[in-house]
Structure formats: C-alpha cells, structure tokens
N, C-alpha and C positions, 0 to 999 in steps of 0.2 A: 134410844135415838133412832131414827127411820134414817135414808140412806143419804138425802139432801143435807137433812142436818148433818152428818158426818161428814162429808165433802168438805162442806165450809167449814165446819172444825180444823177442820188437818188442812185446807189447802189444796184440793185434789180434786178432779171430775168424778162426779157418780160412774162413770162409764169407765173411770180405772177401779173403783171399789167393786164396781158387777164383775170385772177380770181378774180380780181378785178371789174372788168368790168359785168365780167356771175353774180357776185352777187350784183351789183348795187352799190355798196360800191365808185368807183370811172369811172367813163363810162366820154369815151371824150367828149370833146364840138364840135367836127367836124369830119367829114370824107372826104376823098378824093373822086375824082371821081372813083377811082376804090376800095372804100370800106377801104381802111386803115384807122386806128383810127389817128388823129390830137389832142392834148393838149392843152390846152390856159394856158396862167399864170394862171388862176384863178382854171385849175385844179392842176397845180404844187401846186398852194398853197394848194389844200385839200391832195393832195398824201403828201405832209409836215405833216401836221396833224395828215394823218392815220397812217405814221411810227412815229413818235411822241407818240401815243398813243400804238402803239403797241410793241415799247420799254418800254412803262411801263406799260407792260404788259396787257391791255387789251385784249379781245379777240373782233372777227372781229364784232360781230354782236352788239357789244356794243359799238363799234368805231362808227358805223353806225348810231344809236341810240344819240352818242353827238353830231357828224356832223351836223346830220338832226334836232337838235333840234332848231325850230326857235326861241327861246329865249334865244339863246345864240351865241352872234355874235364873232367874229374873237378876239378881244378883249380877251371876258369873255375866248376863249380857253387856251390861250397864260396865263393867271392867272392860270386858273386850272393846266396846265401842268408847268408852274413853281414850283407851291407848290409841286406838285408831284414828280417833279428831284428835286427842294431842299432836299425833305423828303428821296429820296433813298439815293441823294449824304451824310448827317448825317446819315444812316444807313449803308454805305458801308465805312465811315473815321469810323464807331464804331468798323464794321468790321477787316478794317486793323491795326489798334491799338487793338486789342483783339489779332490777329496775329502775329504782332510784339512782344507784351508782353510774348508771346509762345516762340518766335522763341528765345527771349532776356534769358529767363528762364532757355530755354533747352539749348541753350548755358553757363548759368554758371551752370547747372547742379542740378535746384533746380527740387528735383523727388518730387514734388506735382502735383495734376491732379487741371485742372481749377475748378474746385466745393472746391475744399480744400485751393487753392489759395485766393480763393475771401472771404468763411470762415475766413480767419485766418487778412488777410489785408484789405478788403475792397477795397476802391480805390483806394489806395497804395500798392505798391506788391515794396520787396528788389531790383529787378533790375531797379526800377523806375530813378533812378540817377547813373546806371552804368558805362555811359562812361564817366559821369563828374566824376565819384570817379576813375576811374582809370587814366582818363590825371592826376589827383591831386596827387595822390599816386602809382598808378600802380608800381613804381619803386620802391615799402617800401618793406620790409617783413611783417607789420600790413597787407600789402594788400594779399601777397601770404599767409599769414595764413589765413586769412578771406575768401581768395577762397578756400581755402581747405577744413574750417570746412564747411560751407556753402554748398556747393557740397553734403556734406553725410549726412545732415540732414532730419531727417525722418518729416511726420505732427507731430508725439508728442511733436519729439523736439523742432518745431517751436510754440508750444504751450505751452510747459514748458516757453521758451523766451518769448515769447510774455508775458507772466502773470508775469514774474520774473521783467519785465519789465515796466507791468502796474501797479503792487505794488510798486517798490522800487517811482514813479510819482507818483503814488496816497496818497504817507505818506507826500512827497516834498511839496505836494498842500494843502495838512492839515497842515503842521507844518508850511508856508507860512500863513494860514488863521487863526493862530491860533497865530499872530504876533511874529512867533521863528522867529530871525534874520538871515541872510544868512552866516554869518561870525561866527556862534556861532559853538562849538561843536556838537550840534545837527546835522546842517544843512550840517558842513565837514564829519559827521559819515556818511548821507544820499550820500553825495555826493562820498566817497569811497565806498559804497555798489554798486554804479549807475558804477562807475569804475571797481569793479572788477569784476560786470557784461559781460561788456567790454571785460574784459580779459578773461574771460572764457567762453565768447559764442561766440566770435570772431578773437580777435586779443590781446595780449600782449599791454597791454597800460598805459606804466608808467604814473608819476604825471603830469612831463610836456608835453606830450601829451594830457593829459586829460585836462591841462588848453587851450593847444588850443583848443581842441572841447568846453568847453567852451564857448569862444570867441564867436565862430560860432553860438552858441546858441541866441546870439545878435546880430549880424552880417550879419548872412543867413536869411531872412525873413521866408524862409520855415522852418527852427526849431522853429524860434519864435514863427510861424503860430500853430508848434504842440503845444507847452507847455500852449499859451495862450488859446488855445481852451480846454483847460480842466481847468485851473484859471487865470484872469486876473494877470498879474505881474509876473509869475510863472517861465519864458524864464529869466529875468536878477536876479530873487531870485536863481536858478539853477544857471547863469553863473556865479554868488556870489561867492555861495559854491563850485563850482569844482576849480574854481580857488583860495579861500581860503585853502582849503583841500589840493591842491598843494602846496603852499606857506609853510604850516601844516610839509610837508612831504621835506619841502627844494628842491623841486623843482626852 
C-alpha cells in the first residue's frame, strides 16, 4: 500500500506517517521505482502498535523503545496493551459514575461539594436508589416532602441525621445483643424513635407506613445488607419492632 492509502487505513495524516519514517519509528519495507514509500502487512501491523501505544499515552521515543525490544514478541505486546486499556477503561467507568453521581445530586438539589459527600456517606451517597424510589413513590406526598427537605439541607444537617441515625441503630444492636426481645416495649419504644426520625428529617410517616418499611428491611437484601453489617440478626430484630410498635399504635 503507498502512503495515502495507509493514512486512510489507520486514521492519520500522511505528514505524521513521513515523521514517522524521519525518526525511524516506522520506515516502509519498499519503495517504488520512483522513490514512493510501499507498506507490507507486517508494517501495518507495527503502525497498529504504534497508535495502540500512543493512545495510552506513551510518548514516541518510548513506543520505539517497546517495538524494538527483542524480547518481547508480538504476543508479549498484545498482553501489555490489554492490561493497560483494561486499567484505563476501570479508570474512566470510575470516572463516569463519579459524574453521574454529580449530575444525580445536582439534580435533586443536595448543595454538598464531593469532599463532604463522600465525608458524610462513604460509598453510598442518598441519590444512590433514586429513580427506584421514585417509580415506587414518586406519586406520594412522603416523596414530595422528602424532596423538598432534602434539597435545603445543609453538611450540618446531614450530619446532625446521620448521628441521630447512627444512635437510635447503635441502641437497636445493644438491646438485640443484650437478648431484649423485638416485640417487647423496649424494642417498639426504639423502633418509634427510628420513626419519628423519619418524620422529621424526611417525610410524615405514620405507623402503617413504617410497618411497610419494615417489611423491606427483610425483603430488600440491601437494607438487610445495612442492619447485618453492624449486628448479625439485627435486619429481622428491627423488622420485629417496627412492625410490632405499629401493631402497638393500631396500625
């Protein structure tokens, strides 16, 4: 193939293939009789390589440097440049999920900066299940109140919630280990605290609403996921009590 056809092959100016060439990086295997450069497969396959390598970023004189390395054959490239697009492609999906997580945020209007996002939640951040909570409720008023407080909440307040949150769970996980019963007084006191939490960092949420979130506490694997990671048993001693404590309150 002559030097135009190659351009359009690969994607590339003739005038980067002739600088190729001035610095030995890739120089044809033949010439015509009137001096044109000629291609073989076997330099398409290196001009492969060199853009290969110089989309990840190498620079030229160190493309040159792996080419010409004779212990390392066609093979051994093909490994190395795989691991090196796996490793950017997990770097740029972390990318776009960091972005997303932004864009999901700034759309429900939570005014934290990402340093105080990840502070306050970890690997979990509130709009992690958003458009599942709103196919499920979107049409409640729990949900338009919930967007509303939501929206105005400052870092304090999200930190005031969170703690108001990690106590009323951290007494649940003692009185659990401490063999109080789920159905006992104790355990429906804990679990109306755990409710009118609810109600007043979120959304209005009578008894028998709160026995269906309950429910889900055994049901959804991912609350179970929460409760058990702080005490074994902890997910159906909770669903116990919220729904005893409704039951309590004639729900």
């Amino acid at each position: 193939m002559n030097v135009g056809e190659v351009a359009a092959l690969a994607g590339v100016t003739v005038r980067t293939l002739h600088h190729y060439d001035r610095i030995g990086l890739l120089s044809p295997s033949g010439r015509t009789a009137a001096g044109y450069r000629r291609y073989s497969a076997a330099d398409l396959d290196r001009l492969h390589q060199v853009l290969l390598y110089r989309e990840l970023g190498f620079p030229l004189e160190e493309v040159a440097t792996l080419l010409d390395d004779p212990s390392a054959d066609p093979a051994a490239h093909l490994r190395r440049q795989h691991r090196l697009l796996r490793d950017r492609l997990e770097r740029t999906q972390a990318m776009v999920a960091a972005v997303e997580k932004e864009m999901e945020a700034m759309a429900m209007g939570i005014s934290l900066t990402p340093e105080e996002r990840f502070e306050l939640f970890g690997d979990w951040l509130p709009e992690e299940y958003e458009q599942e909570a709103e196919e499920r409720w979107g049409d409640t008023e729990a949900w338009s109140q919930s967007q509303a407080r939501t929206r105005a909440y400052t870092k304090e307040d999200w930190v005031r919630i969170k703690a108001e949150g990690e106590d009323v769970e951290a007494r649940m996980a003692a009185a659990l280990q401490a063999g109080v019963a789920p159905d006992s007084p104790q355990a429906m006191d804990l679990a109306e605290e755990a409710r009118q939490q609810i109600s007043r960092n979120f959304y209005d949420c009578p008894p028998e609403m709160h026995a269906g979130l309950g429910r889900m506490y055994v049901e959804d694997e991912r609350f179970t996921a929460h409760y058990e990671r702080r005490t074994p048993g902890l997910a159906g001693w909770v669903s116990t009590a919220v729904q005893a404590n409704a039951a309590r309150q004639g729900a």
